[in-house]
TIMARDO-917284 format. One record per atom (N, C-alpha, C, O): residue number from 1; atom name; x, y, z. Coordinates in steps of 0.1 Angstrom, whole numbers. Each point is the difference from the previous one (the first is absolute). Example, Ala and Ser with C-alpha at 12.3 -4.5 7.8 and 13.67 -1.06 7.14 Angstrom:
BEGIN
@i:1 | at:N | east:132 | north:-57 | up:78
@i:1 | at:CA | east:-9 | north:12 | up:0
@i:1 | at:C | east:9 | north:12 | up:0
@i:1 | at:O | east:10 | north:0 | up:7
@i:2 | at:N | east:-14 | north:11 | up:-14
@i:2 | at:CA | east:9 | north:11 | up:0
@i:2 | at:C | east:-8 | north:11 | up:8
@i:2 | at:O | east:5 | north:11 | up:1
This chain:
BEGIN
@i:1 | at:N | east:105 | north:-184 | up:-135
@i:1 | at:CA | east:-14 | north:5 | up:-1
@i:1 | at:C | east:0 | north:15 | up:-2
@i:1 | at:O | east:6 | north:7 | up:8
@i:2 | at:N | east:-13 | north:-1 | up:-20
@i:2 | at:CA | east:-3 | north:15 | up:-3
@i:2 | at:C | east:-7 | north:7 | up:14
@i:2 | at:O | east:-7 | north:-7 | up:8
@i:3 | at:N | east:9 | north:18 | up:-7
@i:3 | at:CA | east:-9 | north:9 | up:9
@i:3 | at:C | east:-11 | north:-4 | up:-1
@i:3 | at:O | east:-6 | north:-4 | up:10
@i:4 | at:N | east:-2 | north:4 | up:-25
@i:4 | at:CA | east:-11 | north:4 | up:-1
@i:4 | at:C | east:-6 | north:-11 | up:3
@i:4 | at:O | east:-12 | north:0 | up:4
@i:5 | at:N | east:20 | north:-13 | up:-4
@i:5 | at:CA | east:-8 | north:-15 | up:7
@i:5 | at:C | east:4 | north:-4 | up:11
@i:5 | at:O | east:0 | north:-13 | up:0
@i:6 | at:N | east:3 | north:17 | up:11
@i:6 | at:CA | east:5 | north:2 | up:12
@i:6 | at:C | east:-13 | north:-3 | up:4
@i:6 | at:O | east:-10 | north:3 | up:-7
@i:7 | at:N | east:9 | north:-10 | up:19
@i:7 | at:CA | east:-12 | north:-5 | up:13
@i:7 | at:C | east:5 | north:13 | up:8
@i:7 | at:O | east:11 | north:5 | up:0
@i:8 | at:N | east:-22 | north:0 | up:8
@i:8 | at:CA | east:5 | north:12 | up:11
@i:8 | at:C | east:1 | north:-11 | up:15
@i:8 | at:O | east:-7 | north:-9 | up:4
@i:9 | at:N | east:19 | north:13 | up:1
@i:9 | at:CA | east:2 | north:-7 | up:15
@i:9 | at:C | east:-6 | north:4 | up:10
@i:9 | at:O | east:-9 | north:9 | up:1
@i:10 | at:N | east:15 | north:-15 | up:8
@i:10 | at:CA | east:-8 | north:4 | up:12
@i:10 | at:C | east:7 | north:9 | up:12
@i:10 | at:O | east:-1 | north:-1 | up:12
@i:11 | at:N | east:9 | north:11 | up:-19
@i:11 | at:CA | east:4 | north:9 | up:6
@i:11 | at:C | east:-3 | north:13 | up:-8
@i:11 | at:O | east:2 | north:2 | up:-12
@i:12 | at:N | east:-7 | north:9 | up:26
@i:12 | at:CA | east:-5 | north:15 | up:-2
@i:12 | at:C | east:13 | north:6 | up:8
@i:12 | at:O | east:5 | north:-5 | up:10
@i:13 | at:N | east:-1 | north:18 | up:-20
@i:13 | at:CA | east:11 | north:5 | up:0
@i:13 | at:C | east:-3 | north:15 | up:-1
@i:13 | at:O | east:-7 | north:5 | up:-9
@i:14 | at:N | east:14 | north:3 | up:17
@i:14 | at:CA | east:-4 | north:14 | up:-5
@i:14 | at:C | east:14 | north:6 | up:-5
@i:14 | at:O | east:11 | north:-6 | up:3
@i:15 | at:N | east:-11 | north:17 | up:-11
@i:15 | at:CA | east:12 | north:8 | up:-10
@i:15 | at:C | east:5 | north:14 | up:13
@i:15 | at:O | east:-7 | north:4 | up:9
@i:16 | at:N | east:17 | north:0 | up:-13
@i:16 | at:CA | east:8 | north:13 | up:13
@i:16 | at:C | east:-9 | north:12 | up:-6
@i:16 | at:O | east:-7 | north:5 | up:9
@i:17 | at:N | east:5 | north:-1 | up:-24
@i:17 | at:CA | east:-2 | north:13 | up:4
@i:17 | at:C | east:-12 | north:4 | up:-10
@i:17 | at:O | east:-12 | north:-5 | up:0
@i:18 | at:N | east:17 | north:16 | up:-9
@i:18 | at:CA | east:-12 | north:4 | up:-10
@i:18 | at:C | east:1 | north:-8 | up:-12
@i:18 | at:O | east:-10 | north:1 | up:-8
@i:19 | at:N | east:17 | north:-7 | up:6
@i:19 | at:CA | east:6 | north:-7 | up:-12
@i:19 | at:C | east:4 | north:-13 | up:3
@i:19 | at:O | east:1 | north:-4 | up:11
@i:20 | at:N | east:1 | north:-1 | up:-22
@i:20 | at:CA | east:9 | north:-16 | up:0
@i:20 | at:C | east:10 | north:6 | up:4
@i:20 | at:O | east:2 | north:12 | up:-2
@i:21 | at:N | east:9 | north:-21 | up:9
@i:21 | at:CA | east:15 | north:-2 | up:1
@i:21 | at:C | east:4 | north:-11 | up:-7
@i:21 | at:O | east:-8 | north:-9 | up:-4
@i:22 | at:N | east:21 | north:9 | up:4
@i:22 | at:CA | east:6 | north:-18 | up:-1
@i:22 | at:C | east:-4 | north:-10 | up:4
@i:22 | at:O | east:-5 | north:-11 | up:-4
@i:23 | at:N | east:10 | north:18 | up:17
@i:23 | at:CA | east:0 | north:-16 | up:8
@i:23 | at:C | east:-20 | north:3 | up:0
@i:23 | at:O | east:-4 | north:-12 | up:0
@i:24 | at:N | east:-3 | north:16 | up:0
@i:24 | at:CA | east:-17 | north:-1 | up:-1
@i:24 | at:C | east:-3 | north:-6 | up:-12
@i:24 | at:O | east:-11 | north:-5 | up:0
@i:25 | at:N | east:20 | north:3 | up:-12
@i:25 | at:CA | east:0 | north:-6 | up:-16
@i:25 | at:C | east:3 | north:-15 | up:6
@i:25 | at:O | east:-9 | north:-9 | up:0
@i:26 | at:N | east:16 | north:9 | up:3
@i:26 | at:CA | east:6 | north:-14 | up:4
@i:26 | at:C | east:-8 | north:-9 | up:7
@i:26 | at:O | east:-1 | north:-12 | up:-2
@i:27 | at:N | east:-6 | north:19 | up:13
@i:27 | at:CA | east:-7 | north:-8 | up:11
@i:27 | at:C | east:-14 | north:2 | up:-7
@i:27 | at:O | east:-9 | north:-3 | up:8
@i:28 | at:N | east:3 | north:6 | up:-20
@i:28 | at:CA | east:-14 | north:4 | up:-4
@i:28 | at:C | east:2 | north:-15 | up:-8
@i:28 | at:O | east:-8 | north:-9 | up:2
@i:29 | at:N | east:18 | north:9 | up:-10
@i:29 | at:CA | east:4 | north:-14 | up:-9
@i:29 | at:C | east:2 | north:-14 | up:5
@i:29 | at:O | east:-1 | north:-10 | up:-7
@i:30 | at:N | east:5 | north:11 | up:20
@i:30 | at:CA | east:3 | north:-12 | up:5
@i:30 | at:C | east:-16 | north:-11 | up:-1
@i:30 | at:O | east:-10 | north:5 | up:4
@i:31 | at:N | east:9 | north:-17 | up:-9
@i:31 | at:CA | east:-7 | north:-7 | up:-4
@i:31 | at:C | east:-11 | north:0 | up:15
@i:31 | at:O | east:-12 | north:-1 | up:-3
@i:32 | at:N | east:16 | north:0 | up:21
@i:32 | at:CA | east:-6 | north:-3 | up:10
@i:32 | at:C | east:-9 | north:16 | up:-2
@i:32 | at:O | east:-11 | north:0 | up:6
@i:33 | at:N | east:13 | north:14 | up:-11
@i:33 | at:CA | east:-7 | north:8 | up:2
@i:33 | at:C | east:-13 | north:1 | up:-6
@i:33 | at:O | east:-3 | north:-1 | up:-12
@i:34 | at:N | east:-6 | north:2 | up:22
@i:34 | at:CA | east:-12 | north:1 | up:-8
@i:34 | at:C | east:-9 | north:11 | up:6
@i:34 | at:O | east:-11 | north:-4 | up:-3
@i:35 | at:N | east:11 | north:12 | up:8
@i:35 | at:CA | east:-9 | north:14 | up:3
@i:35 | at:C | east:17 | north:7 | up:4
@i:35 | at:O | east:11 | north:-5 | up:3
@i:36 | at:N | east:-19 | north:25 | up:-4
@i:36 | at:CA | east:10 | north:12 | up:0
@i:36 | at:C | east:-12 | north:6 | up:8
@i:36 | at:O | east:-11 | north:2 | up:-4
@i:37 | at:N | east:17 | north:0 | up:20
@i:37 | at:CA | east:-13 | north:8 | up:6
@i:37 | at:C | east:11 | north:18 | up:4
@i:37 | at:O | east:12 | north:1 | up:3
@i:38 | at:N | east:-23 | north:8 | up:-6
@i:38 | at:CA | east:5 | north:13 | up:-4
@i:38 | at:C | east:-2 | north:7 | up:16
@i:38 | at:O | east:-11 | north:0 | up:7
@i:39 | at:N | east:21 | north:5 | up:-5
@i:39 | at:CA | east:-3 | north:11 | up:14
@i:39 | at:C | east:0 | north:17 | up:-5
@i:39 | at:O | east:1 | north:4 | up:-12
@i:40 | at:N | east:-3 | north:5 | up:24
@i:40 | at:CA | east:-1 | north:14 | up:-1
@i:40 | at:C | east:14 | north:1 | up:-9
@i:40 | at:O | east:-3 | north:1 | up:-12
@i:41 | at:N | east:14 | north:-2 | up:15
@i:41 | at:CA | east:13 | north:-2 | up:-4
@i:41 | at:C | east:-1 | north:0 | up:-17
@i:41 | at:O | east:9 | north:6 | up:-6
@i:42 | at:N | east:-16 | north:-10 | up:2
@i:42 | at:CA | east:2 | north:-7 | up:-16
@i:42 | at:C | east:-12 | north:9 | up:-6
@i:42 | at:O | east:0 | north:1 | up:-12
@i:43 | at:N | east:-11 | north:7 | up:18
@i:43 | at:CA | east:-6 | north:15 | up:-2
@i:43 | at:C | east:4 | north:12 | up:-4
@i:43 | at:O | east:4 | north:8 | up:8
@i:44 | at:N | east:-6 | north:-5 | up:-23
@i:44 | at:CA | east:1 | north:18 | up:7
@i:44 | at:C | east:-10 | north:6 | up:-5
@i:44 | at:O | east:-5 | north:10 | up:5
@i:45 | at:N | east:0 | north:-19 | up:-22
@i:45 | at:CA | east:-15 | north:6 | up:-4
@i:45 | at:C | east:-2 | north:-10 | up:-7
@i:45 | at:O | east:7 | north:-10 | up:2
@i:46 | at:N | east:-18 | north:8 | up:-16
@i:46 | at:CA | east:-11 | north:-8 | up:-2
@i:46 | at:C | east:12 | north:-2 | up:-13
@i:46 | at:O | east:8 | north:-9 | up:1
@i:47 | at:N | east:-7 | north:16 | up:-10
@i:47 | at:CA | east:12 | north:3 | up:-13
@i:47 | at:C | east:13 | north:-12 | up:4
@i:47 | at:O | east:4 | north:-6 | up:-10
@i:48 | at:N | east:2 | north:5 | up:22
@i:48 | at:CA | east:13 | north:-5 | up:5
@i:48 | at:C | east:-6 | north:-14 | up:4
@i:48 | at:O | east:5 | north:-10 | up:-5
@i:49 | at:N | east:-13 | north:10 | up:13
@i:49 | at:CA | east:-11 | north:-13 | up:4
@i:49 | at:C | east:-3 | north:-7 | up:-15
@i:49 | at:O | east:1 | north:-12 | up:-1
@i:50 | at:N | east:-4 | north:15 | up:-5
@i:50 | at:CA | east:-2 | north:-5 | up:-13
@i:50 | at:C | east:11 | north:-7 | up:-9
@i:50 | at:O | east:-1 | north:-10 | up:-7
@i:51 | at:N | east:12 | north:22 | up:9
@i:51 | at:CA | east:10 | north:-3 | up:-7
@i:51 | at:C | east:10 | north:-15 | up:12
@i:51 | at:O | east:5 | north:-10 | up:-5
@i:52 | at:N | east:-5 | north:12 | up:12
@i:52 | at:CA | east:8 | north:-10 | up:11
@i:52 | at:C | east:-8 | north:-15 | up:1
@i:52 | at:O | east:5 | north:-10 | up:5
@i:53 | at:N | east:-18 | north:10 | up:-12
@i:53 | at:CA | east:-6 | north:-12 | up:3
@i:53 | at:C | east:0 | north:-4 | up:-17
@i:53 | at:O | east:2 | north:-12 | up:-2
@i:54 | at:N | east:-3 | north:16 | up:-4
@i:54 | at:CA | east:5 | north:-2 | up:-16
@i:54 | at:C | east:9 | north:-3 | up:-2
@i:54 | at:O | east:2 | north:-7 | up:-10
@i:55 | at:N | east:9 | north:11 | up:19
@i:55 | at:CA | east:15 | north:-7 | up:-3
@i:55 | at:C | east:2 | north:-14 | up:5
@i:55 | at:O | east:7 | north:-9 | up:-5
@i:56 | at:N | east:-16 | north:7 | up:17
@i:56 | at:CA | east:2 | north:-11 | up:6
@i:56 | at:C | east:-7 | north:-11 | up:-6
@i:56 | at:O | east:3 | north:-10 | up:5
@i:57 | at:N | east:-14 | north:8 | up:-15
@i:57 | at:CA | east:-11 | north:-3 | up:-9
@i:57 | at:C | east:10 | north:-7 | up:-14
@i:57 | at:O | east:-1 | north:-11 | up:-7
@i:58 | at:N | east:9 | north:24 | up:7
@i:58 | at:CA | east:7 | north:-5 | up:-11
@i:58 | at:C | east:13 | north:-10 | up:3
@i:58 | at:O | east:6 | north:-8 | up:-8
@i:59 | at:N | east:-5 | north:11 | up:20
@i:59 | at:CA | east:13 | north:-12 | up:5
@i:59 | at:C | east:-10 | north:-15 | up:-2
@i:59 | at:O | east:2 | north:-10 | up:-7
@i:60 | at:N | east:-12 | north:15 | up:17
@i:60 | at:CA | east:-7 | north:-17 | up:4
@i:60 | at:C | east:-16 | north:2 | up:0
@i:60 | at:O | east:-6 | north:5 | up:9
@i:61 | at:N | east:-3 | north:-10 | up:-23
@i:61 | at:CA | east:-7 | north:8 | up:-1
@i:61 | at:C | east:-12 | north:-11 | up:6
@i:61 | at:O | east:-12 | north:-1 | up:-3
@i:62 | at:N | east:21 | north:-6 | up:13
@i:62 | at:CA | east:-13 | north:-12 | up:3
@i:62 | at:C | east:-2 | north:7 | up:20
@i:62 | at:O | east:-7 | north:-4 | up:8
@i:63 | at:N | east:14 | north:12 | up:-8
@i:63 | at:CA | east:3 | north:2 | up:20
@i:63 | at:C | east:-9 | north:8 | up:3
@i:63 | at:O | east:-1 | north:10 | up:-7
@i:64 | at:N | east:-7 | north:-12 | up:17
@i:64 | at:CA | east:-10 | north:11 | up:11
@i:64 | at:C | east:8 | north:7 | up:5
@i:64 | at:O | east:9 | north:-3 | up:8
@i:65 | at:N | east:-13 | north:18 | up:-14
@i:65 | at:CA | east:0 | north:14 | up:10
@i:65 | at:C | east:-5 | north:6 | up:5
@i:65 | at:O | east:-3 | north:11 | up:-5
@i:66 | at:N | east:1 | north:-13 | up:16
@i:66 | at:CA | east:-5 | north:8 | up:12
@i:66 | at:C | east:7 | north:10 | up:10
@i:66 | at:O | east:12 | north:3 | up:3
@i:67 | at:N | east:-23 | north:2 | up:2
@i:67 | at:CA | east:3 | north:14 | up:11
@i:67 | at:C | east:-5 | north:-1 | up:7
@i:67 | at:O | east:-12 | north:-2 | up:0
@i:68 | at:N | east:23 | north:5 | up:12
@i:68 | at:CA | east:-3 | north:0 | up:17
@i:68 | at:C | east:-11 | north:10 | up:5
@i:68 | at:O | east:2 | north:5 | up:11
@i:69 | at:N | east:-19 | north:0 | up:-21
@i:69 | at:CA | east:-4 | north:8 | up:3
@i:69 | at:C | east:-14 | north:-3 | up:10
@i:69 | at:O | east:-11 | north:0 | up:-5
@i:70 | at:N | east:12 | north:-1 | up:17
@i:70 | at:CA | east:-11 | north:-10 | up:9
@i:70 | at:C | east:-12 | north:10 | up:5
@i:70 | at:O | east:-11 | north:-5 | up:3
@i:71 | at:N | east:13 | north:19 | up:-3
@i:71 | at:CA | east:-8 | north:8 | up:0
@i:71 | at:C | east:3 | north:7 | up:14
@i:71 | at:O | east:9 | north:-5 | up:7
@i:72 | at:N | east:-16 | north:18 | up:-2
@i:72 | at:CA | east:0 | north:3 | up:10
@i:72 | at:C | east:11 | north:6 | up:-2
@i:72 | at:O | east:1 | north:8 | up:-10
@i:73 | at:N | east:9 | north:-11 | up:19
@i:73 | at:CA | east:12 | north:9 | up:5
@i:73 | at:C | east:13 | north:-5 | up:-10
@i:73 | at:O | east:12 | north:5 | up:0
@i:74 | at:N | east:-17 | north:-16 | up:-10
@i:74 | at:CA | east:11 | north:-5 | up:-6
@i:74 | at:C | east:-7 | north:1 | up:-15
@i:74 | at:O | east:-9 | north:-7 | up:-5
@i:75 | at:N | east:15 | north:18 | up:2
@i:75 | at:CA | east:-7 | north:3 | up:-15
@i:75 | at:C | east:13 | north:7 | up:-5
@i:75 | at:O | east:5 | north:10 | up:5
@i:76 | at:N | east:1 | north:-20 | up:-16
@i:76 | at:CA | east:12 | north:2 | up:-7
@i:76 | at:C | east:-1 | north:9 | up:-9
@i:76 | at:O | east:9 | north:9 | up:-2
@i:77 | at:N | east:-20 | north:-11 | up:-4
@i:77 | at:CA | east:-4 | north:12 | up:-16
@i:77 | at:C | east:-9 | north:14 | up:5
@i:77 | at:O | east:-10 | north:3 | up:-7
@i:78 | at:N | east:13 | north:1 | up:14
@i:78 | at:CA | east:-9 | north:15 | up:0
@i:78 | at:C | east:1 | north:10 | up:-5
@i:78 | at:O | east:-5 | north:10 | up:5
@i:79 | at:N | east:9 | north:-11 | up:-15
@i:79 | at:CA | east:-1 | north:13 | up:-10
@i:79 | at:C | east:-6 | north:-8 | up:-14
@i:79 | at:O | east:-4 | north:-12 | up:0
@i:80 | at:N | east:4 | north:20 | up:-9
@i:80 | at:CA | east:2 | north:-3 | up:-14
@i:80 | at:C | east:-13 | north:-11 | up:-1
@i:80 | at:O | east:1 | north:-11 | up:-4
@i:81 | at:N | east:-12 | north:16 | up:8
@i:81 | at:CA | east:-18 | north:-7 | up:-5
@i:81 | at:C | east:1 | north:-10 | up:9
@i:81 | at:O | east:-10 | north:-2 | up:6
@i:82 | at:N | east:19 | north:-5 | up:-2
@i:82 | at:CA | east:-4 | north:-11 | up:11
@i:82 | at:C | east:-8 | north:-3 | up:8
@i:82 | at:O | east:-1 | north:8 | up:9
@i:83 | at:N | east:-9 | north:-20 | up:-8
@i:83 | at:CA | east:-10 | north:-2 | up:10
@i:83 | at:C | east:5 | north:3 | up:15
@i:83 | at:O | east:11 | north:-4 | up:4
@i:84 | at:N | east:-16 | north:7 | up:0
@i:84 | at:CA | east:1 | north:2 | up:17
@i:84 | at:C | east:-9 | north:-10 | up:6
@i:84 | at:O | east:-12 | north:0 | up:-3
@i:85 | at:N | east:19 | north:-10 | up:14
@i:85 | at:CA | east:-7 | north:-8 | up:4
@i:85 | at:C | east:-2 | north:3 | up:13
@i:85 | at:O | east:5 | north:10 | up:6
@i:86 | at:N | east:-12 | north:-18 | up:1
@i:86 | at:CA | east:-7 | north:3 | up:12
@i:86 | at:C | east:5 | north:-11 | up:8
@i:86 | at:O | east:0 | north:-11 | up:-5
@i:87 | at:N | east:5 | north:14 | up:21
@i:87 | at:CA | east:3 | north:-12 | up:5
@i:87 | at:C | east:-7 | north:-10 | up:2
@i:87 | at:O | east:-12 | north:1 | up:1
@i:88 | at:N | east:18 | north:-11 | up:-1
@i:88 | at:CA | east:-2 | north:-15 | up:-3
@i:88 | at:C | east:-19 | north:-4 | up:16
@i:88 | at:O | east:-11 | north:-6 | up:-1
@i:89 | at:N | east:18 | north:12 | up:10
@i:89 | at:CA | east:-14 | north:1 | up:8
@i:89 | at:C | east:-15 | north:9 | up:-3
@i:89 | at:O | east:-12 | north:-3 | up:4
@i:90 | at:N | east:17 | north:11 | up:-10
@i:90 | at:CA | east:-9 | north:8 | up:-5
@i:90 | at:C | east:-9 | north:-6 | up:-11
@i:90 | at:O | east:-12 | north:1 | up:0
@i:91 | at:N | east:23 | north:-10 | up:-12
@i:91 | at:CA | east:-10 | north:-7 | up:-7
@i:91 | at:C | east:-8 | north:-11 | up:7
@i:91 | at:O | east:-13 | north:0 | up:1
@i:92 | at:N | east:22 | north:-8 | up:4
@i:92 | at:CA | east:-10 | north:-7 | up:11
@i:92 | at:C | east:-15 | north:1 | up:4
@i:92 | at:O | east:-9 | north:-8 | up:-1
@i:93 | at:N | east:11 | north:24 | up:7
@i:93 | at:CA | east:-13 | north:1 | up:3
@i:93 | at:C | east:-9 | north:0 | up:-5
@i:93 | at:O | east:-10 | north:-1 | up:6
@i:94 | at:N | east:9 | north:3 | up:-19
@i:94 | at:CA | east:-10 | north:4 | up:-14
@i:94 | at:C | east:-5 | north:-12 | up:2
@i:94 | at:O | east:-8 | north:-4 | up:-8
């Protein structure tokens, strides 16, 4: 089976750093992956964020990418235009 007709599984996986690695190539390809969730770690601006989720698109261009960004005190992207969210109680209240 091609990449590009790959089913996404049912495992979410996160990569080490700013970039793909190997062994992150490998485990993106394995047929059971199906989401890449992104931490502070895999941040440094919006240019690199772009470029690191493009790479992984082009490995497997069927897998959910997401970020650990929940709001409040855990806000991964704060620089570079990023929304700032409000903690999760706070929306609540609205």
């Amino acid at each position: 089976m091609s990449k590009a007709t790959m089913n996404p599984g049912p495992i979410t996986l996160d990569v080490v750093g700013l970039e793909l690695n190997a062994d992150d190539r490998r485990r993106i390809l394995h047929p059971l992956t199906g989401g890449v969730i992104l931490f502070g770690r895999n941040f440094a601006n919006r240019k690199q964020l772009s470029k690191l989720t493009s790479e992984i698109k082009k490995l497997r261009p069927d897998v959910l990418i997401s970020i650990d960004h929940e709001g409040g005190r855990v806000q991964r992207c704060r620089t570079d235009g990023f929304t700032h969210l409000p903690a999760m109680r706070k929306l609540g209240e609205l």
